[in-house]
C-alpha positions in Angstrom: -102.3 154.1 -135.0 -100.5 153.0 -131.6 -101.0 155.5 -128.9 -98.2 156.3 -126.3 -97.4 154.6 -123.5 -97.0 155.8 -120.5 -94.9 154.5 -117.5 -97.0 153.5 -114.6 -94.7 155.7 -112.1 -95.0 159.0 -113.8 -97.3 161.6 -112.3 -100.4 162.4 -114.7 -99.4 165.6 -116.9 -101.3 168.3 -116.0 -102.6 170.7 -119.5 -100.9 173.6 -118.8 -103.8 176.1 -119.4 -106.1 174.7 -116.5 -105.3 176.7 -113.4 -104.7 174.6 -110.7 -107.2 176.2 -108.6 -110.6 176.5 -109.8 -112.9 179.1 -109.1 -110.3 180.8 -106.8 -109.3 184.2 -107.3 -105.5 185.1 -107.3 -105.8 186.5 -103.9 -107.4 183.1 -102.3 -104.5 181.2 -104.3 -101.6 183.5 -102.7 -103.1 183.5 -99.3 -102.9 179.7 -99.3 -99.4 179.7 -100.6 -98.6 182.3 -97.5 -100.1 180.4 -95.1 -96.5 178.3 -94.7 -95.7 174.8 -95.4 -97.5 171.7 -94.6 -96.7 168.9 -93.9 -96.4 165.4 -95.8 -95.3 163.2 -93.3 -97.1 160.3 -93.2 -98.7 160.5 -96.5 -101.5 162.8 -95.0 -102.2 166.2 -95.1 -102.5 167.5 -91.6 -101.9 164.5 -89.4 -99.9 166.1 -86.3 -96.9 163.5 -84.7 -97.9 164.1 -81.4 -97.8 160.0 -79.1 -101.4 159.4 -77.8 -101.8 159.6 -74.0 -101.3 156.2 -72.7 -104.6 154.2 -71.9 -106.2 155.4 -68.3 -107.9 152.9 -66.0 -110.7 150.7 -67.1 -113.7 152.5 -66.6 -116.8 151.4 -65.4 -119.5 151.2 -67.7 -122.6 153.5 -67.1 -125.1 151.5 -65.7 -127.9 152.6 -68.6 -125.3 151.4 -71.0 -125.5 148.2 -69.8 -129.0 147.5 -68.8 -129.8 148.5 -72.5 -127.3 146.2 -73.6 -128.9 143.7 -71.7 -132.5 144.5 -72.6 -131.4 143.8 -76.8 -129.4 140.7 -75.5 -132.3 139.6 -73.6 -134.8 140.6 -76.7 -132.1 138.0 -78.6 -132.1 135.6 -76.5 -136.2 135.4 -76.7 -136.3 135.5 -80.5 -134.1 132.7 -80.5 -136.6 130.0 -80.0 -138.5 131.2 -82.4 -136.1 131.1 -85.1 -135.4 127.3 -84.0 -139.3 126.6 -84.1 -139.1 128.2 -87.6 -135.8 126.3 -88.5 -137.9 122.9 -87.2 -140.4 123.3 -89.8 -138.2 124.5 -92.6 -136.8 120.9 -91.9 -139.7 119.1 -92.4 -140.4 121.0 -95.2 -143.1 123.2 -94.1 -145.2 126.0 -96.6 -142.5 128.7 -97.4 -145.2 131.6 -98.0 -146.1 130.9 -94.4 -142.7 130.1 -92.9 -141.6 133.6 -94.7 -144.3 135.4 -92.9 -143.0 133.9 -89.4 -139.4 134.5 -89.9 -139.3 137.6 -92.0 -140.3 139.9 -89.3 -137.8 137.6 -86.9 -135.0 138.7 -89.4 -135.9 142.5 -89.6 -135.9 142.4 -85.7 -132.6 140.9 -85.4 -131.1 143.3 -87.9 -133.2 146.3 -85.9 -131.6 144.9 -82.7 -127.8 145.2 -85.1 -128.6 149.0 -85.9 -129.5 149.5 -81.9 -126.4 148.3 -80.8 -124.3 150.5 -82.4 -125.7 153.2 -81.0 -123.9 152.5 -77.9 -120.7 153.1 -77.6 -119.3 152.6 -74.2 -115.8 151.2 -74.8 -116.0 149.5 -71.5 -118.6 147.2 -73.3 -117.2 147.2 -76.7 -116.6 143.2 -76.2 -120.0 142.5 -75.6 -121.4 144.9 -78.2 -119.0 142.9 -80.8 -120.3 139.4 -79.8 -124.1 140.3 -79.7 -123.6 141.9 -83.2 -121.9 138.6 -84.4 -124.7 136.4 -82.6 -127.8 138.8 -83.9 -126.3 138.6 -87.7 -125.4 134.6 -87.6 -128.8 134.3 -86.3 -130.5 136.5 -89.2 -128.4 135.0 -92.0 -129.4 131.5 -91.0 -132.5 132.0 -90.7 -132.4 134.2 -94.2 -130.8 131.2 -95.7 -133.0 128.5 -94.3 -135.9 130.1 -96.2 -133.7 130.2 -99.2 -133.1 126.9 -99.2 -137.0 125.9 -98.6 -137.4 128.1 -101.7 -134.8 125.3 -103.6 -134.8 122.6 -102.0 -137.4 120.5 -104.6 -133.9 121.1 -107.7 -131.8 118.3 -106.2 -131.8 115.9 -103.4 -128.5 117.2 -101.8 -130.5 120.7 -101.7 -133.1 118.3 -99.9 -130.4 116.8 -98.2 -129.2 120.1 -96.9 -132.1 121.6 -95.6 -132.8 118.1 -93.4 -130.0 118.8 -91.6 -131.5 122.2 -90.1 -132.7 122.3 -86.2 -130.9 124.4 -83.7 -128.6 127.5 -83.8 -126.1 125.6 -82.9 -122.8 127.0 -80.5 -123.9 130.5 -81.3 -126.8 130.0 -79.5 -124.9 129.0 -76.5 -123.1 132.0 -76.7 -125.5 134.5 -76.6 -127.3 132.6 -73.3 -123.7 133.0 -72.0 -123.4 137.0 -72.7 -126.9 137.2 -70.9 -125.7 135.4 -68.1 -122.5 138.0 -68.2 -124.2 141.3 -68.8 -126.5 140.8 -66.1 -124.3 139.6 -63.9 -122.2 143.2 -64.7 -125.7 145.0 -64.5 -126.4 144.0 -60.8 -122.9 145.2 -60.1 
């Protein structure tokens, strides 16, 4: 038995004895349909036409805003040479159940320090905010996958290969010094 098909543009059918609001009394349904027309435009219920105001003057940033910025770019910035001391010794192939004690905590932090950042919100400082969320999760996921490949490494030698190429944190590493450098030059402002 073949069922029918349908074409893909038609509306579902709706069974005609399932009211089409349920749990609504006829009195809630009417006062709905009185309430006048609304409006599709846009494909969304509700969404009024009206231009946005055009964008005022930069403002400055609140100067909590930043210093707190600064203290988790700072807090960054320290944990960073940790994570290359722990990247060193993944490299030379170091004990993984103690290398995973040493950088586990470093990851959590760094994701603690992603989490915190959001919490601030100051559009003035939405470019840094961006970049130290990029730095803090490169610097988590390598780390993350440094240990990962430890875990592997002894399955092949370009595994082995691989993890003898770890060391630094490379240019994002640079970066974040830089957006220390910037954010407190913009806190002593």
């Amino acid at each position: 038995m073949r069922l029918p098909v349908r074409a893909v543009t038609q509306a579902p059918a709706r069974a005609p004895s399932v009211p089409a609001c349920r749990g609504r009394s006829n009195s809630a349904r009417f006062a709905l349909a009185r309430s006048g027309p609304r409006s599709y435009r846009g494909g969304v219920l509700g969404l009024s036409r009206r231009r946005p105001a055009p964008p005022s003057a930069p403002v400055a940033p609140a100067p909590g805003e930043v210093a707190a910025i600064l203290l988790l770019a700072q807090e960054g910035l320290y944990f960073q040479d940790e994570v290359e001391d722990v990247l060193v010794e993944i490299r030379d192939g170091g004990d993984l159940g103690e290398l995973s004690r040493l950088g586990g905590p470093i990851i959590s932090r760094y994701e603690r320090m992603r989490r915190d950042l959001r919490c601030h919100a100051d559009p003035a400082l939405r470019t840094y905010t961006d970049a130290l969320d990029e730095v803090f999760a490169n610097h988590s996921l390598l780390l993350h996958s440094a240990l990962d490949l430890l875990a592997v490494s002894w399955r092949s030698e370009r595994l082995e290969d691989e993890r003898r190429r770890l060391g630094r944190v490379g240019p994002q590493g640079a970066r974040l010094e830089r957006l220390v450098r910037e954010l407190k030059a913009l806190a002593g402002r």
